[in-house]
C-alpha positions in Angstrom: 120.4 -75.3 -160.7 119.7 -76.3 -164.2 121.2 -79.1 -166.4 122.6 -78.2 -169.9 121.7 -79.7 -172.6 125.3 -82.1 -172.6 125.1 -83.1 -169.2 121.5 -83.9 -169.2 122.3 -86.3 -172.3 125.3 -87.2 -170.8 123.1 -87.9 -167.3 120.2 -90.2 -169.1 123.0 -92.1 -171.0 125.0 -93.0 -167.8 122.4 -94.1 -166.5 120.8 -96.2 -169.4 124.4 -97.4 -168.7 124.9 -97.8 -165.4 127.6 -95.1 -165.0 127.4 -92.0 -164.0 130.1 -89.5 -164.5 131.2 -87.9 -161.1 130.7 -84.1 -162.1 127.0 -85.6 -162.7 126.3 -87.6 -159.0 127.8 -84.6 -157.8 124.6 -82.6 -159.3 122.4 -85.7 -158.4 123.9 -85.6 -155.0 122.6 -82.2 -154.7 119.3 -82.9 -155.6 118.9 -85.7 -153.5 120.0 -83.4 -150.3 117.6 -80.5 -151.2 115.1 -83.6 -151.2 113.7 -83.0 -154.1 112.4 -86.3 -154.6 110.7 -85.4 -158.0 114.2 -85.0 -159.6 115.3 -87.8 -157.5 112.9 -90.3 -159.6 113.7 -88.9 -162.7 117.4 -89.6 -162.4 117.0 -92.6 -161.1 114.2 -94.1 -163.1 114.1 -91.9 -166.3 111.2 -94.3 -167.9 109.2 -91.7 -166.0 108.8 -89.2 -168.5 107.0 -91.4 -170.6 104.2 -91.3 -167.6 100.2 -89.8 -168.3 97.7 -90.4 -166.4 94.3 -91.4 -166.8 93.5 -87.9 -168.2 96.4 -87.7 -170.8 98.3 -85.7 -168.7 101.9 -86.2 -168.6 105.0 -85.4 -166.4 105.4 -82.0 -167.3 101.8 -81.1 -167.4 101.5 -82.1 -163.9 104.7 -79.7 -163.2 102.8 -76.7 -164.0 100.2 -77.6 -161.8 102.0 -76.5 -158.8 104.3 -73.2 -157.9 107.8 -73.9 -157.6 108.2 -76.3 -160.6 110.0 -73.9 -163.4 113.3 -75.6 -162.7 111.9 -78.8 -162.5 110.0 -78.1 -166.1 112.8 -76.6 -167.5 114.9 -80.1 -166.9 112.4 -82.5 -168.0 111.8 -80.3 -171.4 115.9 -80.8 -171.5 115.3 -84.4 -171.3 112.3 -84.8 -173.4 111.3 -81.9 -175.5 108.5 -83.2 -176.9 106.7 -83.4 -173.9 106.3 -79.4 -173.8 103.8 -79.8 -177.4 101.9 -82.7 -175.9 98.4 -82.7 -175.2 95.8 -84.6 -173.0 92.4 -86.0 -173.7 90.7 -83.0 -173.6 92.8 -81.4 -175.9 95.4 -78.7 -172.7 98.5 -78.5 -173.6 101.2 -78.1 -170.5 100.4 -74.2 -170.7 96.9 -74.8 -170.1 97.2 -76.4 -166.9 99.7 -73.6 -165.7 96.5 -71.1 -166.4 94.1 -73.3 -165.1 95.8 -73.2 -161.6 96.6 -70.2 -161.6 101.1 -70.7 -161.9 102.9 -67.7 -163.0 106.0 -69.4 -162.5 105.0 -72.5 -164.7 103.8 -70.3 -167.3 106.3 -68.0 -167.7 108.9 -71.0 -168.2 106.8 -72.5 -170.7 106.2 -69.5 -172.6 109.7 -68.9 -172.8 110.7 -72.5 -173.6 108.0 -72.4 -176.6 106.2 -68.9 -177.1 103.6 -70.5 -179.7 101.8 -72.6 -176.7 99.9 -69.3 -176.3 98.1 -69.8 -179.4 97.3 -73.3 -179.3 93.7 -74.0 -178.6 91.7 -77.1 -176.5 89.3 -79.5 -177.5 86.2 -76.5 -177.1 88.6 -73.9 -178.7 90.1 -72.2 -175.7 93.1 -70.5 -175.4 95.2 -70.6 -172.1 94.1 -66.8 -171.7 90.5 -68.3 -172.0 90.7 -71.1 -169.9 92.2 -68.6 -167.3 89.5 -66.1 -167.6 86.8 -68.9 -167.4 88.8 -70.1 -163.9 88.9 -66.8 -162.7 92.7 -66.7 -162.7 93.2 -62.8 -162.4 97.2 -62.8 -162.3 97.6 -65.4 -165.6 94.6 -63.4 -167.3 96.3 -60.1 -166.2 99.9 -61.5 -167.9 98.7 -63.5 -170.9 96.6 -59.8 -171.6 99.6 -58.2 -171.6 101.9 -60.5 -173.3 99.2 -61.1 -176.1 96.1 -58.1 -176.4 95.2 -59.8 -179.8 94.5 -62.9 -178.2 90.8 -61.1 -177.3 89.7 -61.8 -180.7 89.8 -65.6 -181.1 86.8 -67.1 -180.5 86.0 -70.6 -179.6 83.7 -73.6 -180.7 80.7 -71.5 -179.0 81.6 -68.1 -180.9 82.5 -66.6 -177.8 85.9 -64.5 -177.4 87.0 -63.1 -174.3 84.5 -60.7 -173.9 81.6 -63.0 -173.9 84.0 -65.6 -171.2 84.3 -62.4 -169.1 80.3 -61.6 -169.3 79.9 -65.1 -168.5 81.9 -65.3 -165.5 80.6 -61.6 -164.3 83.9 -60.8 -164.1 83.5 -56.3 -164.7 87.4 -55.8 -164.6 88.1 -57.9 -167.4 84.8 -57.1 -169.4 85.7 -53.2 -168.7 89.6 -53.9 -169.9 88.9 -55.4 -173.1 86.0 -53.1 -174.1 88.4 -50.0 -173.3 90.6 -51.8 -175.6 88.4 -52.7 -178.5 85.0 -51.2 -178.2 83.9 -52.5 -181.3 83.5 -56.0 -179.7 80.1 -54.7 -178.0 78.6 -55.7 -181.5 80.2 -59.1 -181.8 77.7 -62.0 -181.9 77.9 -65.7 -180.9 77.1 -68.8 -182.5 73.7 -68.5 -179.9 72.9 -65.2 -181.6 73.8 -63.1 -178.3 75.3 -59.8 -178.0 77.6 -59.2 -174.7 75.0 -57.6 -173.0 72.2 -60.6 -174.1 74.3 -63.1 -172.9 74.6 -60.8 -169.4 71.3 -60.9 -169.1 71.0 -64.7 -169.7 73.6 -65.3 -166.7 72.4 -62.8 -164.4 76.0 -61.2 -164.7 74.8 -58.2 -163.5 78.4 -56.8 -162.3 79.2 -57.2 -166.0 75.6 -56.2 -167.7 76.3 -52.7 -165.7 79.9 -52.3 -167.6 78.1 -53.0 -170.7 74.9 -51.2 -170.2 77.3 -47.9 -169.5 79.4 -49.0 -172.8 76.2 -49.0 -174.7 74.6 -46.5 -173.9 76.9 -45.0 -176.7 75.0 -47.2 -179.2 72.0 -47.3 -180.9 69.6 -48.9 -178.3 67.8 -50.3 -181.0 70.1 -52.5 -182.4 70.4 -54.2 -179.3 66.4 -54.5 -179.1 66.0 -55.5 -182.4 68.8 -58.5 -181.8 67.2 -61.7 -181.9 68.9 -64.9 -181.3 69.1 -68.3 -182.3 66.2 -69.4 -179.9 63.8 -66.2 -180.8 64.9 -64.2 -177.7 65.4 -60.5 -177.6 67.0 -58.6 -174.5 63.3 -58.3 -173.0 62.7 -62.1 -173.2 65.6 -63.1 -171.4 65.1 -60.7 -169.2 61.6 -61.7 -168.5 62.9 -65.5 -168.4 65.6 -64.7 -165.5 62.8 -62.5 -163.5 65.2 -59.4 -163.9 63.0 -56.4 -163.8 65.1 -54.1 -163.1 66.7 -55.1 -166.4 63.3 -55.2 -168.0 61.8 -51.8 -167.1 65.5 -50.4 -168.8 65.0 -51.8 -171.8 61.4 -51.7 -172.0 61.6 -47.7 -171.9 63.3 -47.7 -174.8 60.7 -49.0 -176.8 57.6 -47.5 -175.0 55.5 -46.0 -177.8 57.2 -48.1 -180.3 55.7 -51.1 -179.0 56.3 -53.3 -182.5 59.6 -53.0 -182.4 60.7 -55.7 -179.4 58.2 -58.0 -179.7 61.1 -61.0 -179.4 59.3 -63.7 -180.1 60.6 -67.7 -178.6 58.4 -70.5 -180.4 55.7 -68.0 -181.5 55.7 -66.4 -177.7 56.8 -63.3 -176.4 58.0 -61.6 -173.5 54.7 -62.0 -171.2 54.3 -65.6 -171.7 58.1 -66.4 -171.2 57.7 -64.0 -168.0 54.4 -66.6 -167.1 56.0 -69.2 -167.5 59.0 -68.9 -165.6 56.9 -67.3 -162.8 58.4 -63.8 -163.5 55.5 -62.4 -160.9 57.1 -59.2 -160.8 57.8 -58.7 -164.6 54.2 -60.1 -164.9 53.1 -57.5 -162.6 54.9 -54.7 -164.5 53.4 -55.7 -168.0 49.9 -55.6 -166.6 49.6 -52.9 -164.6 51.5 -50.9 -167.8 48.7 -52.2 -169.9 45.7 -51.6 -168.2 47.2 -48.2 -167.5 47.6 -47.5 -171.1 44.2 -49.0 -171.9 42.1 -47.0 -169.6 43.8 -43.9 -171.1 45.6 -42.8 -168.0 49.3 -41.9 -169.3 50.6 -38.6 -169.7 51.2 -36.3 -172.2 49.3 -34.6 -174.9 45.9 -36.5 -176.1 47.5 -37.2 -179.5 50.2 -39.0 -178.2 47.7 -41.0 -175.9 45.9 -41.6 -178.7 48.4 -42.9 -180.6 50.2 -44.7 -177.5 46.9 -46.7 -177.1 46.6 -47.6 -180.7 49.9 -49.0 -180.7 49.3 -51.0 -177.4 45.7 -52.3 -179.2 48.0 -53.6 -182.0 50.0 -55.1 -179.4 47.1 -57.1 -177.9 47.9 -60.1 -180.0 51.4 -60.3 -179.1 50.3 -60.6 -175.2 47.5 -63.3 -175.6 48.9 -64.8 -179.2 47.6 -68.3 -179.9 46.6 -68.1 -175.9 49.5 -68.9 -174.9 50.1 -66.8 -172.2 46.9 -67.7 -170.5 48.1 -71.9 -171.0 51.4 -70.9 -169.7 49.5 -69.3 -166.6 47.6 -72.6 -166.1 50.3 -74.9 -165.9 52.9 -73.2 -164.2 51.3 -69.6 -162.7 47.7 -69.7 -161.6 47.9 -66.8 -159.6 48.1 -64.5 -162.8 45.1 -66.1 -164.2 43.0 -63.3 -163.3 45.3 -60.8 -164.6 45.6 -62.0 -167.8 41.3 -62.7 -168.0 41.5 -59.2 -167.6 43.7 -58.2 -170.2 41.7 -60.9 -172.4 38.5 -58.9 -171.6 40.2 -55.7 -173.4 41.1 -58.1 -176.5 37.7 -59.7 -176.3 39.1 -63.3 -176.4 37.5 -64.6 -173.8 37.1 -68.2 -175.7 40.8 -68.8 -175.4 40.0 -69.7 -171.5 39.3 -72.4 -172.8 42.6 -73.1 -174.4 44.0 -72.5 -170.8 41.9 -75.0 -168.6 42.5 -77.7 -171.1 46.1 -76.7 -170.3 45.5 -76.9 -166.5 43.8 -80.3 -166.8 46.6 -82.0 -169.0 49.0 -80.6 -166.3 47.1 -81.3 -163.7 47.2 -77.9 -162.2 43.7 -77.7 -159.6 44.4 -74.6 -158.3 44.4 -73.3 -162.2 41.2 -75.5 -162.5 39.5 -73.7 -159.4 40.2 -70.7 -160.9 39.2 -70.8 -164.3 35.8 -72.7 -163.5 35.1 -69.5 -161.1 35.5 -67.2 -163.2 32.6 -68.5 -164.6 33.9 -69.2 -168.5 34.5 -72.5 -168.5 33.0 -75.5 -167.3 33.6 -79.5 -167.0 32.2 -79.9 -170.7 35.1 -78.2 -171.8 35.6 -80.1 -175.2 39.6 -80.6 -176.8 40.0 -81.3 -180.4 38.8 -85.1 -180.4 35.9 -84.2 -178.4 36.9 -85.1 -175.1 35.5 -83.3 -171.9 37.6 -82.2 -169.1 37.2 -85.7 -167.8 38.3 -87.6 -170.2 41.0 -85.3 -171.1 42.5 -85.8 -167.1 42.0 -89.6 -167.9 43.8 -89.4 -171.0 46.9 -87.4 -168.9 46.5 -89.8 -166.0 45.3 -86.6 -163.8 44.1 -88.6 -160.9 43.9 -85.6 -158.1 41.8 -84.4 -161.4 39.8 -87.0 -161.4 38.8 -87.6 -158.0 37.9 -83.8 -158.2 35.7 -84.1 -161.2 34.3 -87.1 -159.9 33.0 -85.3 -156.9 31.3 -82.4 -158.8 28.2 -81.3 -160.1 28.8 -82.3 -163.1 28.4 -86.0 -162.3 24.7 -85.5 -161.3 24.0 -84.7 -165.1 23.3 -88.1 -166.8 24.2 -86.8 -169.8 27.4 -85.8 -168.6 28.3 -89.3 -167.2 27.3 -90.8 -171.2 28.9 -88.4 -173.4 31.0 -90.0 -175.7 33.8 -88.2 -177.8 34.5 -88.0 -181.5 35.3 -92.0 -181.6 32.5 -92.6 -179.7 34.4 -93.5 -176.2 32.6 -92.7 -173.3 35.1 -92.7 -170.0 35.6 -95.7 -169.1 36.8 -96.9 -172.5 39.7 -94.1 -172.7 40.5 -95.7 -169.4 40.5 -98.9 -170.4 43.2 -97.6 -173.1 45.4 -95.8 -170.7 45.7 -99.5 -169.0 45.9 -97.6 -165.5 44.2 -100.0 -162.9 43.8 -97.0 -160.6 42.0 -94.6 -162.6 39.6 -97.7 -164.6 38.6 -98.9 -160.6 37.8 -95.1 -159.6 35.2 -95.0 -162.5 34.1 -98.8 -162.0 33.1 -97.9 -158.1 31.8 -94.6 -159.0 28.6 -94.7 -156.5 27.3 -91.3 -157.8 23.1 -91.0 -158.8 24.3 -92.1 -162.8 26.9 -94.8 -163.6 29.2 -95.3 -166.3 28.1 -97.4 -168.8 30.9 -100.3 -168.3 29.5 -101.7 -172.1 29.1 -98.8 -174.1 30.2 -99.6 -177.4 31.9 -96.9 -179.5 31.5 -95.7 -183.4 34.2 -98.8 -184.3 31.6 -101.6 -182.5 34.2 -102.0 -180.3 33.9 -101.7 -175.6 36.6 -101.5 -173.3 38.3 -104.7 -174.2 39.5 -102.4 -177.5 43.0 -102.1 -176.3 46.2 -103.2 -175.1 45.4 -107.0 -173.5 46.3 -106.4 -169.6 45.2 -109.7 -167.3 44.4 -107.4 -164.4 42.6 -105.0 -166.2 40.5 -107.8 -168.0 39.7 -109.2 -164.6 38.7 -105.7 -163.2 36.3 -105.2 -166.4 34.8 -108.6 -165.9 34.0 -108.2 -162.4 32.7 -104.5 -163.1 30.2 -106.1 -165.5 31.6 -106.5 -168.7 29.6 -109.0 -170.4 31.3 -109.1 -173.6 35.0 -109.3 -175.4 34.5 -106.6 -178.6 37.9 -105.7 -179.9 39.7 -106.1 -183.2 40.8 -109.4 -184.3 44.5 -108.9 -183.4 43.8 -108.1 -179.8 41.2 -110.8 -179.7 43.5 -113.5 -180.1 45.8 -111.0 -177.1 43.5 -111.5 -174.9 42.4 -115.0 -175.0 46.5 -116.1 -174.6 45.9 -113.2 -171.4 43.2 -114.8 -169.8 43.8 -118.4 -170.6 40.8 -119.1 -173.3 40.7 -121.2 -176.2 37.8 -119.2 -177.2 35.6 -116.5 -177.4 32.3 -118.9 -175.7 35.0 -119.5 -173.1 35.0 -115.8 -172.2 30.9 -116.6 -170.7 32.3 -119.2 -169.1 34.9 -117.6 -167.3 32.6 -114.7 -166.4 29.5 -116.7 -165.3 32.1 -118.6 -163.0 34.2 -115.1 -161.4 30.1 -114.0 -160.8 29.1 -117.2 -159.0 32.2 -117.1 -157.1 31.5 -114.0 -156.0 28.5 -114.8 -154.9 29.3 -116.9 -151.2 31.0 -113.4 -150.5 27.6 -111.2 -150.4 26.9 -110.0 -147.0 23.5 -110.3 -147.3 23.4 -113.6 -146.9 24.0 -115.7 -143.5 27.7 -116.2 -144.7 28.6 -112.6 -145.8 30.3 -111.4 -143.3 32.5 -114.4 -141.9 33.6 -115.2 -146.0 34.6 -111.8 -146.4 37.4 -112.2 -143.2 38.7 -115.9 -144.8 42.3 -115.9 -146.4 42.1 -116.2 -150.3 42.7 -119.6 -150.4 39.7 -120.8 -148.5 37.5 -118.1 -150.5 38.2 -120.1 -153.3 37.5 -123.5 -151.8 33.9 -122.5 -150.6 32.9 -120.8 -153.5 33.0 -124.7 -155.0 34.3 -123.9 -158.0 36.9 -125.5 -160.1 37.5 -122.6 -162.9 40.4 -121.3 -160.4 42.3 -124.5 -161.5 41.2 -124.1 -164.7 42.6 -120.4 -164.8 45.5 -120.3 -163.1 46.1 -116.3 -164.2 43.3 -115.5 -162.9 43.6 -117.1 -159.8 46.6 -115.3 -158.9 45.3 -111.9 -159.9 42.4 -112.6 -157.8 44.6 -113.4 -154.7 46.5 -110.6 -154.9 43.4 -107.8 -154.7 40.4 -108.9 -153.2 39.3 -105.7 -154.5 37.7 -107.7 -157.1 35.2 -109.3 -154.8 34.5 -106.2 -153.6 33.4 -104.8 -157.0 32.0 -108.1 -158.0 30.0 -108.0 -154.3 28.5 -104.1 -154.9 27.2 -105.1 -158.2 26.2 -108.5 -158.0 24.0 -107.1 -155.1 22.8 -104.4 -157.4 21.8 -107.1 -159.8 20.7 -109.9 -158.1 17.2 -109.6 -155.9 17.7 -113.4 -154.8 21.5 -114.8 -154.2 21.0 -118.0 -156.1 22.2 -120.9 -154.1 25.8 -122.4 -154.6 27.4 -125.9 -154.1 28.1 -126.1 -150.6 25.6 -123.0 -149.3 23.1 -125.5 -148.0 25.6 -127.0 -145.5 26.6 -124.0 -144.4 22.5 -123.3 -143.6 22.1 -126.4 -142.0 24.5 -125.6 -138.8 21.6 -124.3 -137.2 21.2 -127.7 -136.3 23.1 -129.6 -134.1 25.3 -126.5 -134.2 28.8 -127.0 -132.4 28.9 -130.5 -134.3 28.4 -129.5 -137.4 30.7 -126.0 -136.9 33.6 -128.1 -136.4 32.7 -130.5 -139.3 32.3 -127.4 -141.7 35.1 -126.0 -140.2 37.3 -129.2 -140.6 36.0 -129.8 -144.3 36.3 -126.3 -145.6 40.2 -126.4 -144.2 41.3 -130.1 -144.9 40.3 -129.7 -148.7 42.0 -126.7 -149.1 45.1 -127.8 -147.7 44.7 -130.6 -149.8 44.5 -129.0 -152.9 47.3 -126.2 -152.2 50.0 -129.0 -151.4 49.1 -131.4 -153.8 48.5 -133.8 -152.0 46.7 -137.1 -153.8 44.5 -138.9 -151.3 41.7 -141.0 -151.9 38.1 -140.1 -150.9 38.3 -142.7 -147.5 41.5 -141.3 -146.9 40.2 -137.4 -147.2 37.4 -138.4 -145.2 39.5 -139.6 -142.6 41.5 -136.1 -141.8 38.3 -134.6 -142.0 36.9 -136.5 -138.8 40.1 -136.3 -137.0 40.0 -132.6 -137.2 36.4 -132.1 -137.2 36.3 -134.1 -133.3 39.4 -132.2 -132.4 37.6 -128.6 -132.7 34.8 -130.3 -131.4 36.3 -131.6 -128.3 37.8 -127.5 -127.3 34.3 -125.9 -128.8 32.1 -128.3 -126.1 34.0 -127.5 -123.2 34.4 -124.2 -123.8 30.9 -123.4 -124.6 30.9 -120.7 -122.0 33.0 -118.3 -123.6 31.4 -117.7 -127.0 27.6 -118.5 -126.2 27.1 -121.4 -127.5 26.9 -119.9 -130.9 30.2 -120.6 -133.6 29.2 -117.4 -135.4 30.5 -116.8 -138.7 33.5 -114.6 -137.3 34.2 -117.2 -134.9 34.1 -119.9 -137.7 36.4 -117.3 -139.7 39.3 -117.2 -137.4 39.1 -121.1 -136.6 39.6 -121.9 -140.2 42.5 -119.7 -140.4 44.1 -120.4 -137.1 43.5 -124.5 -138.1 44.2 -124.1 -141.8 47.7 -122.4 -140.5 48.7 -124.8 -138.7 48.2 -127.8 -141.2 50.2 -126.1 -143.6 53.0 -126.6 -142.0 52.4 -130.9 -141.4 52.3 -133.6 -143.5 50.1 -136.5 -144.3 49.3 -138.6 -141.9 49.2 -136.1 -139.4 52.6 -135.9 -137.5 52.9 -136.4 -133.5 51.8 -133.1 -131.7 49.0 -131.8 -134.7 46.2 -132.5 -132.1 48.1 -130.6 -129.7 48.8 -127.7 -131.6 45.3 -127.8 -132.9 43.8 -127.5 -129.6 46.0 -125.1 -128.6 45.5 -122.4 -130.9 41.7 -123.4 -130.9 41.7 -122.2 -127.2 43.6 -119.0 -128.0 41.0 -118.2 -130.8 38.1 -118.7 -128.3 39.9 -116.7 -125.1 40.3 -113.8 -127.3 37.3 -113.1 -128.5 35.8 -109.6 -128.4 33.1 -109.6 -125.9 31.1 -107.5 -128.6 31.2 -110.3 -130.9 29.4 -112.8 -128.9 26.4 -110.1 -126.8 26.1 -109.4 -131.1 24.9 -113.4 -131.5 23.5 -113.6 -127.9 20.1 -115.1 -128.1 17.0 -113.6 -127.9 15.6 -114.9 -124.8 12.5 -113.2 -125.3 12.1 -114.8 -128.6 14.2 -117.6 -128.7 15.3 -116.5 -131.9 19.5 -116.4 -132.4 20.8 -113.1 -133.3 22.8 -112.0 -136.0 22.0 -114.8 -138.6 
């Protein structure tokens, strides 16, 4: 039951005034006992037609949303009839909604409580017809068709009218209906440039492209070739970008012998290297095997139009191969058609633009398009790019590193002149590293062990090494423990990298490198303390060394604790370098256990550990006092080494020594000065657990020689 227009004014004004007239209740009543709670509300609390939600929509939008609302619309548009012309933030009016979800009921009452909603258009320029054919809402699509057929012409913010919404959607009833209607909307373009059938193609509608392939056949096939949209495409190119060859073959037919004619060209590409790059291996397949075909004279028909069919396919050559494109497009994304298209460059004799394609596969890091250019035997490592770089270089530049490890385990490397060529600048590869600021790639050349090195201090046509760039701590560190020996870079990033590695000034940078090397040095396994140094925790690596630039450095000192990569690379070279390891501050002790050996173990051990945890907690002591903790520790290691002589030989070796300090040095750090209750204890303790778990290879390594007398393993 509907409200008229009295009593509904009659109902909100009772109510506004607390009275109801009894006719009214009566009709309230009603409502309330068919429990329709909706109209329940709205009598009740009329302030609810005022209501939108968070998308704009209001009370009578939401109606239409659900079957069974008409009489419910129709009251509230009574109420409040400006609700029926709103709109929400996306532009639907109340009709919209009704189409959306697909509500005859809904939109039949609002069409015939304002007939002009039809017309109104959204946000994007749809239509309720439109928004129901994009939903797939046959029955509101059917109705509104009906009720409006000249609603098939509006098009929206895209250029697209109902036909190209129908294409979209694939939807072949509706694209069939409309075309039987107004055939003339086959020719109709939108804002993109597409035809119906294009823009079929393009969304692999292919229930739809069959209504409009039958449609235009009527046409002149042609002018659908010759139809080039806004992004270059013809009907071959986006049917070579979906992978539809079905569609291609069709429309390739039509042009076959008139090859000029669809060359639709995207960015200066056509039709083969869109099909390449989108992996189009059948459509790819197609073109080539039509080509070689062609160009081996094997088609049909009389020799004239051979002969003419190949001279048309010879002008075409450029097209397939233009700018190389199609054999870069191969390398980065299909390198399985590589030898196809080789051979079709073969024919064209542009064999030079294979070049063009491995510098492709090397910036995208494609190796299975590197293996298979470099096989083919045109193309090699030297490879140069417009500024000169090699292969190489070019995979450091693109931060290639697969690439690179490859590269660096060819041939190639065993050339010296290889390993030195420089580019146009003068950069050899390291530098470029050095630029790209990636610690990865700069240590893989650093640690390169091949028969040549790179030359870490190769300066470049600007007089400038690989300290030329961006300022990175890390990567100044690295450089410095690979050998750089000096800082050559502009003024600007001079003053960068002083502030980066702490300097005041450029004699400071010797300084600094002379004390990483010496540093370094205690860690050489060559000596008697290589191997025993190298197992220490960082902290106590930098106590033996006996130097006092770590303080000095703080930067660097926590670089160098992070990666003791760096001693590694300072180690290989230093040993490379030095015939004689130069003794350091504190080496000679360490030589002179071979005395009175447990003793002196434990007061190496103690010294080495007590100092260290000295330093790392701040701890101010004076020299009696340091002296002190020294003893105590050195007699408590002494006391467990003695009696437990048994289970390593006699002989603290250096691995031994190793796992004492860090065993001690661990449990110190959690004590404080003087020495708490129970530090003996716990001393001894894990002492006794170092020494019972000992790897019985370890000590028949040191065992002496008791043909000799002479000790093992020093």
């Amino acid at each position: 039951m509907t409200l008229t227009k009295y009593e509904a004014f009659m109902l909100r004004k009772d109510i506004e005034s607390n009275q109801t007239d009894p006719t009214l209740r009566d009709i309230v009543n009603r409502r309330r006992n068919n429990r329709d709670e909706e109209l329940n509300l709205l009598f009740e609390a009329p302030e609810v037609l005022s209501f939108s939600d968070y998308t704009g929509a209001n009370l009578i939008m939401l109606a239409a949303t659900q079957e069974g609302n008409a009489d419910f619309i129709s009251i509230i548009n009574e109420l409040e009839p400006s609700l029926i012309d709103a709109v929400n933030n996306d532009g639907d009016n109340p009709l919209t909604y009704a189409a959306v979800n697909g509500v005859l009921d809904a939109l039949i009452i609002l069409l015939k409580l304002k007939p002009d909603l039809v017309t109104k258009v959204n946000k994007e320029g749809n239509n309720a017809l439109m928004v129901a054919a994009q939903h797939k809402q046959d029955k509101i699509v059917n109705y509104l068709f009906e009720y409006r057929p000249d609603l098939i012409n509006v098009t929206n913010k895209q250029g697209d009218n109902l036909l190209f919404i129908a294409v979209k959607r694939d939807n072949p009833e509706l694209v069939a209906k409309i075309i039987s209607l107004d055939q003339s909307l086959l020719k109709v373009i939108n804002n993109n440039g597409d035809l119906p059938i294009m823009a079929a193609v393009g969304e692999r509608a292919l229930g739809a492209y069959k209504v409009l392939k039958r449609y235009s056949s009527l046409e002149d096939p042609n002018m659908i070739l010759n139809t080039i949209n806004r992004q270059g495409d013809s009907i071959l190119t986006i049917a070579a970008r979906v992978g539809d060859l079905t569609i291609f073959q069709e429309w390739y037919n039509y042009f076959e012998g008139k090859a000029k004619q669809a060359k639709g060209q995207i960015h200066g590409m056509n039709f083969l290297v869109i099909a390449v790059q989108n992996k189009s291996n059948a459509i790819i397949e197609f073109i080539y095997n039509r080509y070689i075909q062609a160009l081996n004279g094997a088609t049909t028909g009389s020799h004239r139009y051979e002969d003419n069919y190949n001279a048309q396919l010879r002008d075409f050559i450029p097209l397939f191969l233009q700018g190389s494109s199609a054999l870069i497009a191969a390398a980065i994304n299909n390198p399985s058609v590589i030898n196809q298209l080789f051979s079709i460059a073969q024919y064209a004799g542009v064999e030079k633009q294979m070049e063009a394609g491995i510098l492709a596969a090397v910036q995208s890091g494609n190796l299975s398009s590197i293996y298979t250019f470099l096989n083919l035997g045109r193309c090699s490592l030297w490879t140069p790019d417009s500024s000169g770089n090699n292969l190489l270089m070019v995979a450091i530049l693109h931060k290639k590193i697969d690439v690179i490890k490859y590269m660096l385990n060819s041939n190639f490397m065993n050339q010296k002149a290889f390993i030195d060529y420089t580019n146009n600048n003068g950069d050899n590869a390291l530098i470029l590293a050095a630029q790209t600021g990636n610690i990865k790639i700069t240590k893989l050349l650093v640690t390169y062990e091949g028969a040549h090195r790179f030359n870490i201090n190769h300066i470049n046509n600007q007089g400038y090494n690989v300290f030329a760039y961006t300022p990175n701590l890390e990567m100044g560190l690295l450089l410095i423990a690979a050998g750089a020996k000096e800082l050559k870079c502009p003024s600007h990033s001079l003053e960068q990298w002083l502030k980066v590695l702490g300097l005041k000034n450029i004699d400071e940078f010797q300084v600094l490198k002379q004390n990483i090397e010496a540093s370094s040095l205690i860690t050489n396994d060559t000596t008697f303390i290589g191997t025993w140094i190298s197992e220490l925790p960082n902290e106590l690596k930098f106590h033996i060394a006996s130097t006092s630039f770590l303080e000095k450095y703080p930067g660097v000192r926590e670089v160098f604790s992070k990666d003791e990569g760096y001693f590694s690379i300072l180690k290989a070279r230093l040993e490379a370098e030095h015939k004689s390891i130069p003794k350091l501050p504190g080496q000679q002790e360490q030589e002179d256990l071979i005395g009175d050996h447990i003793n002196k173990a434990s007061k190496f051990v103690s010294d080495a550990v007590i100092k260290t945890y000295i330093n790392d907690n701040q701890i101010n002591l004076r020299p009696a006092q340091q002296s002190i903790l020294i003893l105590q520790v050195s007699n408590w290691l002494n006391n467990v080494l003695q009696s437990e002589q048994q289970l390593f030989g006699g002989y603290v070796f250096p691995e031994l020594r190793a796992e004492l300090m860090r065993s001690t040095f661990r449990i110190l750090n959690t004590c404080s000065v003087p020495f708490p209750i129970g530090t003996r204890e716990a001393i001894e303790r894990v002492a006794n657990k170092v020494l019972n778990t000992i790897p019985t290879s370890y000590v028949q390594k040191y065992a002496m020689n008791e043909k000799t007398g002479e000790q093992r393993g020093i």
